[in-house]
C-alpha positions in Angstrom: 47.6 -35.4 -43.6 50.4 -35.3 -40.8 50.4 -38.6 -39.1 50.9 -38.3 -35.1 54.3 -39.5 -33.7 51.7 -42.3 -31.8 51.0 -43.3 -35.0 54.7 -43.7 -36.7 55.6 -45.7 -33.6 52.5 -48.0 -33.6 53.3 -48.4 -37.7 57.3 -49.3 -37.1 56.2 -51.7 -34.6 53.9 -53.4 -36.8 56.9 -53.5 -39.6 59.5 -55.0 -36.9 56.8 -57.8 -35.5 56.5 -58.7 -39.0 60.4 -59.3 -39.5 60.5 -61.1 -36.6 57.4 -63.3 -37.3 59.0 -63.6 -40.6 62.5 -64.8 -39.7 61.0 -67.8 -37.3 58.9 -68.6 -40.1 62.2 -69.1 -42.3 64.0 -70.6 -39.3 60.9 -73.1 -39.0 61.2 -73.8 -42.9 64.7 -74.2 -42.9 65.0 -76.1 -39.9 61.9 -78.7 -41.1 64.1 -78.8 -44.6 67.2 -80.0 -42.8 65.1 -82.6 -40.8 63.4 -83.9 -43.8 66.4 -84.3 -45.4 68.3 -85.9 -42.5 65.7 -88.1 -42.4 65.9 -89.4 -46.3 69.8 -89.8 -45.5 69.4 -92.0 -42.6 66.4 -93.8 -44.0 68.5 -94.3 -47.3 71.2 -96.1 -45.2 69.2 -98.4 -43.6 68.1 -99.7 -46.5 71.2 -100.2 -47.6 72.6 -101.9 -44.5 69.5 -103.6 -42.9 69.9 -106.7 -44.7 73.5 -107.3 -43.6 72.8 -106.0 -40.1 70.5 -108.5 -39.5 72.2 -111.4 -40.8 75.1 -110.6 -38.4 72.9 -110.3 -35.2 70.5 -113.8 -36.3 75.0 -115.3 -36.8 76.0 -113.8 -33.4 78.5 -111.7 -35.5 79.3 -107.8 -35.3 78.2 -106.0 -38.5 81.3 -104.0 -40.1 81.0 -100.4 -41.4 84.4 -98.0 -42.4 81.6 -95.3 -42.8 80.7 -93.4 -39.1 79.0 -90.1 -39.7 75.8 -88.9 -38.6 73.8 -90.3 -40.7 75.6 -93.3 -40.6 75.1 -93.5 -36.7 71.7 -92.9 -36.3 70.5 -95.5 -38.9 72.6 -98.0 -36.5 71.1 -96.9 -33.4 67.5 -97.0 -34.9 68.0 -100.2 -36.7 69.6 -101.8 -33.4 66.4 -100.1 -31.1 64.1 -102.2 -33.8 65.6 -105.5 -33.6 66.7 -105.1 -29.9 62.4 -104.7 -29.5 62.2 -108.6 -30.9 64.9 -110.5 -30.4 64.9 -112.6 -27.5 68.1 -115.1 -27.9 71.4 -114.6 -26.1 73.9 -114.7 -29.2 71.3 -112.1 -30.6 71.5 -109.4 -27.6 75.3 -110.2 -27.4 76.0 -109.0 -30.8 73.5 -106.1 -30.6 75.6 -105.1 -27.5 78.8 -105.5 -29.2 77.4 -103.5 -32.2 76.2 -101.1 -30.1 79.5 -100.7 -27.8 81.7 -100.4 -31.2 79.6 -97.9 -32.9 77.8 -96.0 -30.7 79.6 -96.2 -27.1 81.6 -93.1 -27.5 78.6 -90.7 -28.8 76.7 -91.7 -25.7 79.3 -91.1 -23.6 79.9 -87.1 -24.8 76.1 -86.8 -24.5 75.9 -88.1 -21.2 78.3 -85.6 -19.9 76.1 -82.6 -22.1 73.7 -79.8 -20.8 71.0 -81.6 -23.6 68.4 -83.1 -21.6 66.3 -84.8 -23.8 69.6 -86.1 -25.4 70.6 -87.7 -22.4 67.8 -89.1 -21.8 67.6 -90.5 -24.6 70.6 -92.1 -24.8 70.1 -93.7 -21.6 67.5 -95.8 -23.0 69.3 -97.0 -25.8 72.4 -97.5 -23.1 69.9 -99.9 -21.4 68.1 -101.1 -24.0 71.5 -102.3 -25.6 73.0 -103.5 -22.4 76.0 -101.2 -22.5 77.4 -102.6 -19.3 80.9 -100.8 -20.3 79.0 -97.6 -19.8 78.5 -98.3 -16.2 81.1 -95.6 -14.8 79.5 -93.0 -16.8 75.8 -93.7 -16.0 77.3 -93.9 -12.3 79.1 -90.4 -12.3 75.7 -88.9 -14.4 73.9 -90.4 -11.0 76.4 -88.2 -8.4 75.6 -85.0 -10.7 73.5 -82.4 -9.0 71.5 -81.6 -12.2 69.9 -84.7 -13.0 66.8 -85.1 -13.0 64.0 -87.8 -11.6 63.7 -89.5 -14.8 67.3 -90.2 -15.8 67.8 -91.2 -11.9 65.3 -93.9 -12.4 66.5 -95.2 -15.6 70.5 -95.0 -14.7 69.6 -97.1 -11.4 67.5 -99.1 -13.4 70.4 -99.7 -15.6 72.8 -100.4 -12.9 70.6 -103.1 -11.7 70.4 -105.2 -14.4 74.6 -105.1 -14.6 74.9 -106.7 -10.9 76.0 -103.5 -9.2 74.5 -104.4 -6.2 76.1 -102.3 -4.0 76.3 -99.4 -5.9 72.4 -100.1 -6.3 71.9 -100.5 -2.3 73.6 -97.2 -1.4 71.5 -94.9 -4.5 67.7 -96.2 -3.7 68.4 -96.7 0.4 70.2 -93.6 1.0 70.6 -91.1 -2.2 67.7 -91.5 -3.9 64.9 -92.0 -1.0 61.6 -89.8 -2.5 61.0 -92.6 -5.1 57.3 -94.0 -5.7 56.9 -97.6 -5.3 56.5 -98.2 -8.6 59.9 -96.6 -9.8 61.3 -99.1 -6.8 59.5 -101.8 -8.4 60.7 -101.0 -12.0 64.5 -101.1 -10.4 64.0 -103.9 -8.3 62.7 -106.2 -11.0 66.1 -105.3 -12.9 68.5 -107.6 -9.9 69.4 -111.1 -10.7 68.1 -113.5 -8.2 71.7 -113.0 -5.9 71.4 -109.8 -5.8 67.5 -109.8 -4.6 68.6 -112.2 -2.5 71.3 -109.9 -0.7 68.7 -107.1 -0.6 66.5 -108.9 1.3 68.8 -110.0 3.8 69.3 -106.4 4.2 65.9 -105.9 4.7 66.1 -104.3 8.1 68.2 -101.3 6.7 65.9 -100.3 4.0 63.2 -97.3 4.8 59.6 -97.9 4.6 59.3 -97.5 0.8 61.5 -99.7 -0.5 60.6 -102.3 2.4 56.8 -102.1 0.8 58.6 -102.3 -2.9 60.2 -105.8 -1.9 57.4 -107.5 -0.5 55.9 -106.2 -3.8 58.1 -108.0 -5.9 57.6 -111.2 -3.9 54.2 -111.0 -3.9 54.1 -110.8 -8.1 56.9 -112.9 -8.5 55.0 -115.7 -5.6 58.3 -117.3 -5.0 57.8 -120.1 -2.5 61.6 -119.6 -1.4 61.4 -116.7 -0.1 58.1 -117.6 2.3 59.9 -117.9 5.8 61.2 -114.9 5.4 57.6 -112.8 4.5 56.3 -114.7 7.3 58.7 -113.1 9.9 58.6 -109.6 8.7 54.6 -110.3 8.7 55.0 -111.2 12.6 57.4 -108.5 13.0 55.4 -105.5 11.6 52.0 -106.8 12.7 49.7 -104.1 12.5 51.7 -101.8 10.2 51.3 -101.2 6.5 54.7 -103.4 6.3 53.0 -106.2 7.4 50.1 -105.9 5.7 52.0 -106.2 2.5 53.8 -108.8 4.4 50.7 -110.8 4.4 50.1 -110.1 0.7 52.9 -111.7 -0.5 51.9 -114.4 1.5 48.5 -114.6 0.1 50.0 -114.3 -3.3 52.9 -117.2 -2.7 49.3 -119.5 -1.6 51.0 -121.4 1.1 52.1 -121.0 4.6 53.8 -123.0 6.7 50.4 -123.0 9.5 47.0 -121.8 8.4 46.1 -121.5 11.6 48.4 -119.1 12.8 46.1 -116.6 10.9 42.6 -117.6 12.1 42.7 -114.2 14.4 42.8 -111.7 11.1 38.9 -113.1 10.4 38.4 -110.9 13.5 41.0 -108.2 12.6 40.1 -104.1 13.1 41.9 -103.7 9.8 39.6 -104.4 6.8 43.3 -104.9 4.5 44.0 -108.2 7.1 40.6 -109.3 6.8 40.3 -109.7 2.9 43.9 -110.8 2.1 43.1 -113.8 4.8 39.8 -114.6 3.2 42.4 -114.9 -0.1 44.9 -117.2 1.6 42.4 -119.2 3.0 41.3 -120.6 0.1 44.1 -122.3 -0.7 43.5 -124.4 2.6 40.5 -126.5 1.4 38.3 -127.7 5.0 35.5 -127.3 6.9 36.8 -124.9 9.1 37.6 -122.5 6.2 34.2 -122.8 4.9 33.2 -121.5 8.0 35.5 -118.7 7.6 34.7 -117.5 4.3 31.0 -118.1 5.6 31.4 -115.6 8.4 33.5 -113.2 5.9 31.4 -113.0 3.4 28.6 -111.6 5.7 31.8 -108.4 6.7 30.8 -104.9 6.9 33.4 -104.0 4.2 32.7 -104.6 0.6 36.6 -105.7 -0.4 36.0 -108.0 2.2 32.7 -109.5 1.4 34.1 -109.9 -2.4 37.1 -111.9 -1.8 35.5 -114.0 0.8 33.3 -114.8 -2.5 35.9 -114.9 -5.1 37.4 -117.8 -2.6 34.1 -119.4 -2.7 34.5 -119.7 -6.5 37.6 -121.6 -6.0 36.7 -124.3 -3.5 35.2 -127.7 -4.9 31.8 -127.2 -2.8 31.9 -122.9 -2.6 29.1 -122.6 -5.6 27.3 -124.6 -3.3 27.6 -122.7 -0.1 27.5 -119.4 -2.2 23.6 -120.7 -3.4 22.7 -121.2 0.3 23.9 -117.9 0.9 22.0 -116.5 -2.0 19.0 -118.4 -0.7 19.0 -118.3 3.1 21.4 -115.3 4.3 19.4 -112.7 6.0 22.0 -110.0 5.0 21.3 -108.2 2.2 25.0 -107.5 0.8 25.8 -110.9 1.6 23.2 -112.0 -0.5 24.0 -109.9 -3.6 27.7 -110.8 -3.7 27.1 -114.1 -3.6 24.6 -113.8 -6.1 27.2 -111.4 -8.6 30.2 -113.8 -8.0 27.9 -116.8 -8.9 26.8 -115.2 -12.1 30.8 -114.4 -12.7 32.0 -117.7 -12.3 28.9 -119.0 -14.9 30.2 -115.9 -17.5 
């Protein structure tokens, strides 16, 4: 039986798929092998070393080791990432750093200046996590390459931050680097010593929107009273903006301002955000008058405000009270119910 030339091409195919699915298959095992192996090496040295290692970072010493291959390197680096994940004291971190600068500083830097992405990456973390500061030029030029991506920009700023860079800092998130979120601000921002946060803000005027929003932000979790004049202007300058608003946040947050009353206009606000975030500050300004506030707020057409007017409530010495006649007497329905739901919260 004469098979069709269709037929001999459809059959050699088959044969050379075959090969091929064969030879990734061998790759695969070969490859998995090699890892497996890798992996019994450098697990094999860290048992061997751990013991030592850690006794030099709890002295504040720097471990010694002739041997630097691979395998040698990578238990290092995975027994420094462990310990550098618990220990808290500064003779501890200064050795890890010094461990980490004698043994691992020069690997980092020929990956940082590689095509390997997830390399880089990953050496970034351990440069932070280690507190390479002497690898602060080389982050730095990795920042002015073209090819780097959002993820390494965020952590090599980050980085940046916590070695007092300021300016450096300033010039990548204010005029480089401007598509941020607020949260990668944030996660930079919390990074600056208190000098440097402190020059930022006096620069507070050059900054776009974003990172305007992402250092109110970090006054407002961090409630420092010191910085409470200066929230208060920018909340006078930017009335009516979303700056502002976050302005009035922070000030919320802090729980103190320098005149209460300089606020009673936001009960009658168009913008629901000024509304609730003065039904939280008001609370911290125990009287009659802001009984009467949070009495009138409670009874808003917007739920946020209606809740915080009642969570405020549940922090005066007489709000349960007040909250009851509400529950009792208030001829507004949703006034009634939150009332009723933050009195059963503050009982739980």
């Amino acid at each position: 039986m004469m098979i069709s030339n269709e037929g001999m091409v459809l059959f050699y195919a088959t044969i050379f798929i075959l090969i091929i699915l064969l030879v990734i298959l061998l790759y695969l095992i070969i490859r998995k092998t090699l890892e497996n192996q890798e992996t019994l090496k450098v697990d094999m040295i860290k048992k061997e070393i751990e013991t030592s290692l850690f006794e030099s970072i709890s002295e504040g010493k720097v471990y010694e080791r002739s041997n630097r291959d691979r395998f040698s390197l990578k238990a290092m680096e995975e027994l420094l990432k462990s310990y550098s994940d618990t220990v808290v004291g500064t003779m501890e971190i200064q050795s890890i750093t010094a461990m980490a600068d004698k043994y691992l500083s020069e690997g980092y830097r020929k990956v940082l200046k590689g095509r390997n992405w997830s390399k880089r990456i990953n050496a970034l973390y351990h440069i932070e996590d280690f507190h390479m500061h002497q690898l602060s030029d080389d982050v730095r030029q990795l920042l002015q390459s073209r090819s780097i991506t959002r993820e390494e920009v965020i952590v090599s700023i980050r980085f940046l931050a916590a070695t007092g860079r300021f300016e450096e800092v300033f010039e990548f998130v204010n005029e480089r680097y401007t598509d941020l979120t607020d949260f990668d601000y944030r996660s930079i921002l919390f990074k600056l010593d208190e000098p440097s946060f402190g020059l930022l803000v006096e620069r507070f005027s050059e900054c776009h929107p974003t990172l305007q929003w992402s250092i109110l932000e970090i006054i407002s979790i961090r409630k420092e009273l010191s910085y409470l004049t200066f929230v208060e202007r920018i909340f006078h300058l930017y009335k009516g903006e979303e700056t502002g608003i976050r302005a009035l946040k922070a000030i919320a947050s802090i729980g103190f301002t320098t005149d209460i009353e300089q606020f009673y206009p936001l009960g009658e606000s168009s913008e629901w955000q000024e509304r609730m975030l003065f039904a939280k500050l008001i609370r911290f300004f125990p009287s009659e008058s802001s009984y009467d506030i949070l009495a009138t707020l409670i009874h808003d057409r917007n739920w946020w405000v209606r809740s915080q007017a009642a969570q405020s409530f549940t922090k005066l010495s007489k709000g349960r009270e007040r909250l009851i006649k509400i529950m009792e007497n208030s001829h507004d329905p949703y006034a009634r119910d939150i009332a009723a739901e933050w009195l059963q919260k503050g009982e739980i």
